[in-house]
N, C-alpha and C positions, 0 to 999 in steps of 0.2 A: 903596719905589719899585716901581712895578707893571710886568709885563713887557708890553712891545710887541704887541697882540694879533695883528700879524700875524704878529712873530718867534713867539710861541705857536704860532700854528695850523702855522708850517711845521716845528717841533721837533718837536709830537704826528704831524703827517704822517710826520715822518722814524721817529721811533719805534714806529709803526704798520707803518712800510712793511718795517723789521727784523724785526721780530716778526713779522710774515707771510714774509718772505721766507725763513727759518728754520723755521717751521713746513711750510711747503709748496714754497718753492724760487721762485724769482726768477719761473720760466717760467709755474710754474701761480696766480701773484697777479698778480690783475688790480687797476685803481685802482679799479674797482669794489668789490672788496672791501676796499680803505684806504680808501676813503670810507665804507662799512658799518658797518665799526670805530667811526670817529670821528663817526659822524653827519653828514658830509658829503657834496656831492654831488660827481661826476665831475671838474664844471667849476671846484668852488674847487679840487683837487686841481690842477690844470693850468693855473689860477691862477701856480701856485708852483711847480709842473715841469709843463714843457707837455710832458714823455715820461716815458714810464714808466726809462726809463736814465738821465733826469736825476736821480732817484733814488738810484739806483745809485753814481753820480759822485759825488752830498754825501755817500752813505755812506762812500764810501772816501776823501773828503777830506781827513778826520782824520786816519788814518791815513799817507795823501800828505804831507802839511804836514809831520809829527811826524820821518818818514825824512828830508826836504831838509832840516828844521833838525837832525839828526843829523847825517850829511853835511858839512853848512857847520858844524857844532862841531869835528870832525876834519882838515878840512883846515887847514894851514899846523902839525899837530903831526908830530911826529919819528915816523918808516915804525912803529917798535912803538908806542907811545903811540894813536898814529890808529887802526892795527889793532883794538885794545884801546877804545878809545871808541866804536869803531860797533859790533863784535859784542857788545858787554856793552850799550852801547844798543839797538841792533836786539833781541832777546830780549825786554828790558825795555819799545821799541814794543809791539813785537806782542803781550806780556802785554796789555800796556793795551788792543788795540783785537782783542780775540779772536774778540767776536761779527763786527765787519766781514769780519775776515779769513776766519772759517770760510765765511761767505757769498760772497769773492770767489775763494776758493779751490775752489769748487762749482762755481759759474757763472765761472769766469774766460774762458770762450769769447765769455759775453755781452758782455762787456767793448768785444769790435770791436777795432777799428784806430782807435779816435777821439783826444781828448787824455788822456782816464784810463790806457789801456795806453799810449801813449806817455812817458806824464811815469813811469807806471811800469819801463817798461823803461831807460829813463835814470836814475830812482832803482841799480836792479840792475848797470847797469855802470858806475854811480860809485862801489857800495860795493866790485863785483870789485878793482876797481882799488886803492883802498884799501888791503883785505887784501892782494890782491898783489904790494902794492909797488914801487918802482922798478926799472927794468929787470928786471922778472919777464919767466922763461923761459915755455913749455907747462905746464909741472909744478905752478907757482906758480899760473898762472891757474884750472889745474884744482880746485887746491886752495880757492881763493878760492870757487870757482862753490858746489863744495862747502861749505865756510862758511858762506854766506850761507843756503845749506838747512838745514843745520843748526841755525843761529838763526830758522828759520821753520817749517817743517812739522811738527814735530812737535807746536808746539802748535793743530793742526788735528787730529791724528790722537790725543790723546793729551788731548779733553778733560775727562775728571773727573779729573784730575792738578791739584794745587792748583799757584799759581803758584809759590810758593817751592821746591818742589819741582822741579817743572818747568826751573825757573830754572836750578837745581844741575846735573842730569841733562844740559840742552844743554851751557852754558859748561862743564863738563866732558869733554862728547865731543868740542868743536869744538878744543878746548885739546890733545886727545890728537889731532884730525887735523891740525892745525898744525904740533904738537911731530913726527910721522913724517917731513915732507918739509925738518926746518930742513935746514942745512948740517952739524951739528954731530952729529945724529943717528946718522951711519956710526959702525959698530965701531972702536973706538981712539980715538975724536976725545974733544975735553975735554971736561967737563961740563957742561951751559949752566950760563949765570948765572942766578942768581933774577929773575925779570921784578921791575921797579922797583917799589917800593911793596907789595911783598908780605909780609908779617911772616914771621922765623922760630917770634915763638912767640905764646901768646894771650893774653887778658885770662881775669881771671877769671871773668866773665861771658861770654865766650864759650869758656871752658874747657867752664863749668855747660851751656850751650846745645849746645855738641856731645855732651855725656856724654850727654846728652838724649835727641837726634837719635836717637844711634847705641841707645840704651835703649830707645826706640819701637818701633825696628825697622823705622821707614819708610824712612832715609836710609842710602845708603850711604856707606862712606868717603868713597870720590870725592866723592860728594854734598855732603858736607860739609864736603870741605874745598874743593870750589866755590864752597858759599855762603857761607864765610868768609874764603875768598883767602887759603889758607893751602896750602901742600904734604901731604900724606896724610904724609909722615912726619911733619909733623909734629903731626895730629891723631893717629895713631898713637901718636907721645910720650907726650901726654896722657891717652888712652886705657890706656894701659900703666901710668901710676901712679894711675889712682882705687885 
């Protein structure tokens, strides 16, 4: 089955208009030069975005769609479960859509006041909320605002860091600003409970794959027991009887 020649031309358009955007920045590419690229002229360009920030808007589409249906997968789960489904999803978005983000993360001034910053600023205070949680004080929401950065900037500032890596290093740190503001946290109080679903010990294949990690010298403990959802004592464990 052959592709739609107009869907064609406006995918190479969109892919054109990345790649320039990235190379030189939103402000100094013109459609002139995405039609140069592709061999086309001005007016098929405008064809199929009649503004150069129409652009702009399908790039970040993807990435748009991929957070609300995050989002709508969390809602109606229990206040830790939700938590836990959007910041382990959000990371894993924005892996996936790295080249957009770097780009709207550049130019997010261009963005305007139009429906793209809008739908995204109500993406933002539905995740806050989320994290949150129910009847959240100041403290909790500050926390949350923080979370959400945490699952996002870094992989703008931090990119020849492979994803998996990357991956470990955030849900790590965001796991350690969460855990400072629980309830349970103050000196004397009990010891939280294991978050649900978390193994006390490994397979043996992720025994070999941490032994690994930590043998490289790329991953740290933390790191690894991120990317495994396992507690650092207890990669430690394992680590202690090779």
């Amino acid at each position: 089955m052959t592709a739609d020649p107009a869907d064609d031309t406006r995918t190479r358009i969109l892919r054109a208009a990345l790649d320039l955007f990235a190379e030189h920045g939103y402000q100094r590419t013109s459609l002139r030069q995405i039609g140069e690229r592709l061999r086309l002229t001005k007016a098929a360009i405008l064809y199929h975005f009649p503004a150069k920030e129409h652009l702009l808007a399908a790039l970040v589409e993807p990435l748009l769609a991929d957070l609300e249906a995050l989002l709508d997968a969390a809602r109606g789960q229990p206040t830790e479960q939700a938590r836990w489904t959007l910041l382990e999803g959000w990371v894993d978005t924005m892996l996936a859509h790295r080249r957009p983000l770097g780009m709207l993360f550049h130019d997010i001034a261009l963005v305007g006041r139009n429906d793209t910053y809008h739908r995204l600023m109500a993406i933002a205070m539905r995740a806050n909320e989320v994290i949150a949680g129910p009847d959240a004080g100041r403290r909790e929401r500050v926390r949350a605002v923080q979370a959400v950065a945490a699952c996002s900037d870094p992989i703008v500032f931090f990119t020849d860091v492979p994803d998996e890596v990357l991956r470990a290093d955030m849900l790590d740190g965001v796991r350690r600003l969460l855990a400072t503001s629980a309830p349970d946290a103050v000196a004397g109080a009990p010891e939280r409970r294991r978050p649900p679903g978390r193994p006390r010990a490994l397979g043996r294949e992720q025994v070999e794959k941490a032994r690994r990690m930590h043998a490289a010298g790329t991953h740290s403990v933390d790191a690894i027991a991120a990317t495994l959802g396992v507690s650092r004592a207890t990669v430690y464990r394992h680590l202690d009887n090779q």
